[in-house]
N, C-alpha and C positions, 0 to 999 in steps of 0.2 A: 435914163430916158428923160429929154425935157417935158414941158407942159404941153407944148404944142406939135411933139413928134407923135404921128400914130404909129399904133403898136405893128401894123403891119409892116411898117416900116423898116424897124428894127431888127437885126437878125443878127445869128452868130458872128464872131470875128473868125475867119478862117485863116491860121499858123501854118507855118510848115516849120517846122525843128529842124538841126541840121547838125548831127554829131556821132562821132566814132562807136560812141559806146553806149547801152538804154538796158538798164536793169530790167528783169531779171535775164534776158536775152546773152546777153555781153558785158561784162563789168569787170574794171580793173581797178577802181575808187570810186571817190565820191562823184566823179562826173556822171558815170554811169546811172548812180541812187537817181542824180537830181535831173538826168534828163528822164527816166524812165517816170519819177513819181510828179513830176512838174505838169504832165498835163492833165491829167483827174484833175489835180486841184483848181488848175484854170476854168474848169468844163462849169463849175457854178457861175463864172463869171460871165458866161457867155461868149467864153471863147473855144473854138475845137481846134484839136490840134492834130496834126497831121507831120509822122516823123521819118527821116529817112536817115538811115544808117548802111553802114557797108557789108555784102553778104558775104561777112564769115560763116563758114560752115554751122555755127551755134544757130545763129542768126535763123537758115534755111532750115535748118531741122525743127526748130521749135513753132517757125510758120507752117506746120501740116497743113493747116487750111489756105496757102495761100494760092491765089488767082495772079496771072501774069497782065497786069497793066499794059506796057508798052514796049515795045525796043525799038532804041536806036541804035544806029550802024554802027557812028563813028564822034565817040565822047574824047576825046585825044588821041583817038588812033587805038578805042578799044569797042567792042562791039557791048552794048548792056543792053541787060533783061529786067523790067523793074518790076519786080513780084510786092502785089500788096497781103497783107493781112490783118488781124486786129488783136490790140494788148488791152489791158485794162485803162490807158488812157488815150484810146482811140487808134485810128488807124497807121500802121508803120507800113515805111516803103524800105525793103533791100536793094540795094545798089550789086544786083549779081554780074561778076565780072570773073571767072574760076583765077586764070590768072594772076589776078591782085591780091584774092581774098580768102581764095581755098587755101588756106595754112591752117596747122594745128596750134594749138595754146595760145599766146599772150595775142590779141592784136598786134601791137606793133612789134614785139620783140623775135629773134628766132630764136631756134631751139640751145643756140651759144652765149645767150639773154644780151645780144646787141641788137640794136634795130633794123628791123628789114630795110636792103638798100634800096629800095625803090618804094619808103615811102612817100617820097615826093609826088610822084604819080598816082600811086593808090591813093591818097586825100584828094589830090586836084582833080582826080574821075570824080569823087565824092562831090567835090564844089562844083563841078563843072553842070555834072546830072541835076543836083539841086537847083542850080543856077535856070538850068533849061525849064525845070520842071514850075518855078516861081514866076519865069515869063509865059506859062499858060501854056508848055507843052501836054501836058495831061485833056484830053476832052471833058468840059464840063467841070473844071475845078481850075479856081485860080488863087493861091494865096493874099489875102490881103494885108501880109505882111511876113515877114521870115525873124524867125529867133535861130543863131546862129553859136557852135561853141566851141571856143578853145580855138586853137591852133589849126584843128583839123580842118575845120570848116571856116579857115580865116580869108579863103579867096572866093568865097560865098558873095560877102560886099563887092568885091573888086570886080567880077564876074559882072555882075548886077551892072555894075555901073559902066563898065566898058559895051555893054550891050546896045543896041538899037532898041528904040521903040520905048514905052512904058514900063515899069517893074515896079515892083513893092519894096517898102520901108522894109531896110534890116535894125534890127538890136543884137549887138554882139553880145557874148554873156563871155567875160575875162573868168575863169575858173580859177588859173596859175600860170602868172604870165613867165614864169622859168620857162617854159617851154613852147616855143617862138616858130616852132617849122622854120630852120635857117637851112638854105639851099644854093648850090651855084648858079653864079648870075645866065650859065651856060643851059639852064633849064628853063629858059622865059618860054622858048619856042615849043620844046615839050609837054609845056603847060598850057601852050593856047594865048598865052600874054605876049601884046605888042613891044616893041624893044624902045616904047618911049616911054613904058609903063616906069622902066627901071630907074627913077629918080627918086632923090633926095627926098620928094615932098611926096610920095608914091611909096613903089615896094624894095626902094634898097635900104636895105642897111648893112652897114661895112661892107660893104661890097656883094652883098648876097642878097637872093629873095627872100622876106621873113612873112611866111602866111601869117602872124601875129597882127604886125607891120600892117600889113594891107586892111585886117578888120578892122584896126585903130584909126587908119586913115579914110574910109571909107561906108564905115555903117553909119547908118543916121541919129542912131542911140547906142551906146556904150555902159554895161552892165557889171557890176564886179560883184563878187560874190558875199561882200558884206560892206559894213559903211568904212567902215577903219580899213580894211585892204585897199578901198577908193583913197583916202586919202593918202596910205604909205607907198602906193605904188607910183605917185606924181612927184614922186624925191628921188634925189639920186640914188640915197642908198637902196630902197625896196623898187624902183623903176627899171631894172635890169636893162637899162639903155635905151628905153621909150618913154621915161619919165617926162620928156619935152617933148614928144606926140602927146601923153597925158594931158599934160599941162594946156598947152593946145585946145585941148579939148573937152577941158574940166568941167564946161556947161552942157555938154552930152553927157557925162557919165554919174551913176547912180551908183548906188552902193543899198543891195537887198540882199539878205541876208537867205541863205538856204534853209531849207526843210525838210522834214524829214513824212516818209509812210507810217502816218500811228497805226494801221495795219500790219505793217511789218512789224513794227518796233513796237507789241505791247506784249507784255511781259506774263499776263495772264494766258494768253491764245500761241505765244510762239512756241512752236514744235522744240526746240532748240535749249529752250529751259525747263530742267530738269525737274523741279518744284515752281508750277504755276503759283503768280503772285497778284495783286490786285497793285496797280500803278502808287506809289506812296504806301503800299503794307512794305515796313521794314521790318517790322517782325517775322511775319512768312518767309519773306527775302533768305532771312539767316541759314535756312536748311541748303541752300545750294552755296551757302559757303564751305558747309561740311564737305557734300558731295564731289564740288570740284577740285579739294586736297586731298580728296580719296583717290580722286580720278588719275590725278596726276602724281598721285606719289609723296604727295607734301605731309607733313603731322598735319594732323585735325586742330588746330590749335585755333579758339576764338580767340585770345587775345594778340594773335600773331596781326599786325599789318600787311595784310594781303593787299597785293600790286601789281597790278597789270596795264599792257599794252597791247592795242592792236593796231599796226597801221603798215605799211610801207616802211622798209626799214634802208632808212636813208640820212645821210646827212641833213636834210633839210627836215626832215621830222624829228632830230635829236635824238636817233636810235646810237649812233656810237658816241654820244653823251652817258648815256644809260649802261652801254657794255661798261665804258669806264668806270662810274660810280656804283657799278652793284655791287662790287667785293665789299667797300667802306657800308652800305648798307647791309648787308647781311651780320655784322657786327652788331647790330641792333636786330629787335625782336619782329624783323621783315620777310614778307615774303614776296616771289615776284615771278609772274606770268607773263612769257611774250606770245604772240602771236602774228605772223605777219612775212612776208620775203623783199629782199630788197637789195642792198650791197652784199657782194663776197666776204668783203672784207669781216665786214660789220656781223654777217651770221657765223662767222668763222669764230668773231670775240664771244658770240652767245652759248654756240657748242660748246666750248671750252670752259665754258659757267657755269655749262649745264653739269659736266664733266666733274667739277672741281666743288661745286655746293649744291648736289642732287636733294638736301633738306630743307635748300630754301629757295631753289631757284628752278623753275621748267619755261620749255621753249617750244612751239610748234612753228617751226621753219619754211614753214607751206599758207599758201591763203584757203583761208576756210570761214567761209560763212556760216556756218553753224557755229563754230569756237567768236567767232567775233561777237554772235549775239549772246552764246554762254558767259561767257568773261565779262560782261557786264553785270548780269544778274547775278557772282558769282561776289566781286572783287569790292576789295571795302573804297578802292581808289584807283581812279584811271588816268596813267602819265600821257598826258600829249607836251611835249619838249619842244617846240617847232621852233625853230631858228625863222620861219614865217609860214604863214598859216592864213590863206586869203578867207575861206571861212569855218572850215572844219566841220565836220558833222560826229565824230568819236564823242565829241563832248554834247552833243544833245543822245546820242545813244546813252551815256553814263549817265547825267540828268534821270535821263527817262526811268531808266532800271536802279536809280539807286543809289550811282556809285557814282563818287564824289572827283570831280574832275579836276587833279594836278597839273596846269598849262601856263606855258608861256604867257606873255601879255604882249601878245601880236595880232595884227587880223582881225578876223572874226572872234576869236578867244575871248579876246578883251570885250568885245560888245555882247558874250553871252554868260559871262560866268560874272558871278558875283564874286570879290576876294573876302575871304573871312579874316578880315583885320576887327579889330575890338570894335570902332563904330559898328560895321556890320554884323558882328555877331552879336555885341550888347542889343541889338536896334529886331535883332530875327531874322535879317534878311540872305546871310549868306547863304553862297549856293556852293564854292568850289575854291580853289587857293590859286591863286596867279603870280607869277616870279618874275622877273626880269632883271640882268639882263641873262639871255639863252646861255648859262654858262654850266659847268660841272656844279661849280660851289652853291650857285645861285638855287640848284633842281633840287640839290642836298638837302638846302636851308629847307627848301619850301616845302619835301619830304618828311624833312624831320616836325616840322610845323603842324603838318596832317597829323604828325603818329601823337603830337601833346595833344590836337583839337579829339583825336581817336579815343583818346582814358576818357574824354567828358561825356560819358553815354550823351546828356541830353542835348549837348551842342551839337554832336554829329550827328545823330538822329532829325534834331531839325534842320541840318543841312541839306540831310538826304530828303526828307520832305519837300522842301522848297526846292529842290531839284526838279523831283517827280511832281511838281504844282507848274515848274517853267514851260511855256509854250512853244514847245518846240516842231509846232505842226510846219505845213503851207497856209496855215489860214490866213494871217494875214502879211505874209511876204507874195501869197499868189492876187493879193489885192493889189499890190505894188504893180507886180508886172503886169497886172489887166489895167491901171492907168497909164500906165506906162504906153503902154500899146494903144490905148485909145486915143491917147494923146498924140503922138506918131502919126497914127494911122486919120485922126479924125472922124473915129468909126465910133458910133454910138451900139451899145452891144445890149443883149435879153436882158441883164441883171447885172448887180455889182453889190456884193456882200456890203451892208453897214458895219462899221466897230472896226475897220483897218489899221492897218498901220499907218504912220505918218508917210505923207505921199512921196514918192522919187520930185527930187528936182526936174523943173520944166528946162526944156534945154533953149537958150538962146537964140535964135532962130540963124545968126548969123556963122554961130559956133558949129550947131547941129547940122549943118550943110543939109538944108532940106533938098528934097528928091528934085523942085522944080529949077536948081542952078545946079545946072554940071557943069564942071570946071573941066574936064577931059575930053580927048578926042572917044567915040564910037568904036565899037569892033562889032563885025558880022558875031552871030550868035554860033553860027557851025563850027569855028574856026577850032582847030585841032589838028596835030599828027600824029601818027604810030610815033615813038621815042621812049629811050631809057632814061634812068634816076637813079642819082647817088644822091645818098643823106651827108648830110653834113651837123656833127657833135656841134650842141650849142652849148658856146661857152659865156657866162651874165658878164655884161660888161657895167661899169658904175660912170663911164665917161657920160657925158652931156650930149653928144651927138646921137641922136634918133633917125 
């Protein structure tokens, strides 16, 4: 607040969120943690946030208390119902549509784990409701600004802007730009997008619509989910074919790193470990390294190297990295926990692991949230192998509970883990080991490098300290996004925590395509028809055309 603003002045920034997935509701990764625990931590800043997601059945059932907002007829040809209710960080909107959303299990996937075909449609209701709901369809609330995520919500901006009349500043938040929402150019009309939308400098690419695409080209601020994934995703190699929209736009985008619920994730209070420990007690810790080789079948052995994994088990997480190298590790005095679902293939190499060294090696082939939080508190070392990793959250989980984080030096990795080379460990500071490049030999080295740093009780011990000492909250990555947004928005808000982190870059004014130069033509706000959707498999491209 300046000197000269009265306080009556000043009032909350009101958000409106905009994403597939919001812990505890609906989760399928890290997008879900950080849309779900991102707005508490705003709420000190004096911002409220207001979130709307798609009513999957999870979604509807967990809202018991909810009240019916509004309905509209005709969101592209679907009739919605927007039922609100309240989470622990304020109020969420369902986008109920039975249709799109009444399905069982994964969000996007069906029960043959390929993508639902129609979800081109299902997102673009999603954008579309949002879109209506930020031009002040709602009585009595208007966003004064939209935080938008991923792919899902990437025609949020585009919506916005094709619109008549005034709208609010969007910020996109880039989670993983792998995943583009690419669609045939034959869905513009389906989507409610004009057919001059489809350019080069607009929402084509290679010939398709890329919900990506359209956020990059269109929000007014540009987010990625730590500093180093901002900068690898503006190269050809990490830009999956929008590295020259990136670049473009390098004075819009920021790079804030994710956080985590120390609610969730304290290791004293979570239901989930088995011997409650005080955050940095490593002695306590050691009792649930027993209990979890009990659990699973392994010897009891302390001086074995216990190792674990919980993530998505995909080529881009370096899970069939890990299927390959476990035979050559069990050769040594190792042991190693997965946890996680992902590729056929790749769980296929893990049963068979399991099959063939039942003494050193278990697998839990299913997602599980209790084992993801046990396996921390449990494991002397946690492999995250990422081929790229825009900012990870496994490795502030492992930090927090203990366990010493073996990762790539990609992404966010690199900006959170200290590597225990001799400067750092002579000096006290390391937190965790970093390898590069993403290879089999490279994961090995950096493996076998834990199990020498492992014999030296007291270097490891102060690793794990400095781990459980790392800040791995929101506190001051939610200071980032509350300037961030005041900046944007030009909104002076109740409060703004001292002691932040260094601030996001101010974006350019010419770069940032502020709200009051549109470069495009107008679209009625209703516009929509009943239509079907085929998905279309994104494949990364490394050429230079965007």
């Amino acid at each position: 607040m300046t000197q000269n603003t009265p306080a009556s002045a000043v009032r909350e920034l009101q958000l409106l969120s905009v994403a597939a997935e919001i812990y505890p509701l609906i989760k399928t990764g890290g997008l879900g943690d950080v849309v779900g625990s991102l707005p508490a931590a705003l709420e000190p800043h004096g911002i409220s946030t207001r979130t709307i997601v798609p009513g999957y059945p999870a979604v509807l059932h967990a809202l018991c208390n909810r009240k019916e907002t509004i309905r509209i007829d005709n969101v592209l040809g679907y009739s919605v119902v927007l039922w609100e209710g309240r989470t622990d960080g304020g109020t969420l909107y369902a986008v109920d549509v039975p249709d799109l959303y009444n399905r069982p299990g994964n969000p996007y996937l069906s029960p043959d784990g390929h993508p639902w075909s129609d979800n081109g449609i299902r997102y673009a209701v999603l954008c579309r409701t949002a879109a209506l709901i930020a031009s002040g369809l709602i009585p009595d609330w208007k966003p004064d600004a939209v935080l938008s995520h991923d792919w899902h919500a990437g025609l949020v901006p585009a919506y916005l802007r094709y619109m008549e009349g005034p709208t609010p500043p969007v910020a996109h938040v880039v989670h993983n730009l792998a995943f583009q929402g690419l669609f045939p150019r034959e869905m513009l009309h389906a989507f409610g997008l004009p057919e001059w939308s489809f350019t080069f400098d607009q929402l084509e690419y290679y010939g398709q619509i890329s919900f990506m695409k359209a956020a990059l080209q269109f929000s007014d601020r540009l987010i990625s989910v730590s500093p180093t994934y901002a900068e690898e995703i503006q190269t050809p190699e990490e830009g999956m074919g929008l590295d020259t929209v990136l670049r473009a736009r390098s004075n819009a985008l920021t790079g804030i790193l994710n956080g985590v619920d120390l609610r969730e994730w304290n290791p004293m209070t979570d239901p989930s470990v088995f011997f409650p420990y005080a955050v940095g007690d490593i002695i306590a810790r050691r009792a649930n390294k027993r209990v979890f080789q009990a659990e699973f079948g392994l010897p009891q052995k302390s001086d074995a190297l216990l190792l674990g994994m919980v993530s998505r088990l995909t080529t881009q997480k370096g899970a069939d990295l890990l299927a390959k190298l476990a035979p050559r590790l069990f050769q040594e005095n190792i042991q190693l926990a997965v946890v996680g679902v992902g590729d056929e293939g790749i769980m296929q190499g893990f049963a068979t692991l399991r099959s063939r060294y039942p003494q050193n090696f278990v697998c839990h082939l299913r997602y599980s949230e209790t084992l993801g939080h046990r396996l921390h508190s449990a494991v002397d070392a946690s492999l995250i192998p990422s081929r790229f990793e825009p900012c990870g959250l496994t490795q502030f989980h492992a930090l927090r509970y203990g366990s010493i984080p073996i990762a790539a030096r990609v992404g966010g990795l690199s900006d959170t883990i200290i590597d225990a080379n001799s400067a750092a460990v002579s000096e006290g500071v390391a937190n965790g080991i970093l390898f590069s490049p993403t290879t089999e030999d490279m994961l090995y080295l950096a493996i076998r490098r834990a199990q020498a740093l492992f014999r030296q009780k007291a270097v490891w011990a102060r690793m794990q300290r400095n781990g459980a000492l790392h800040d791995v909250s929101w506190n001051g990555k939610a200071a980032q996004y509350a300037r961030l947004l005041q900046d944007m928005t030009g909104h002076e808000t109740v409060m703004t925590e001292p002691g932040s982190d260094i601030a996001p870059r101010r974006a350019d004014p010419a770069s940032a395509r502020p709200r009051l130069s549109r470069q495009v033509a107008r679209m009625p706000r209703t516009a929509g028809d009943t239509a079907t959707s085929s998905l279309v498999p994104f494949t990364p491209r490394t050429g230079t055309r965007s």
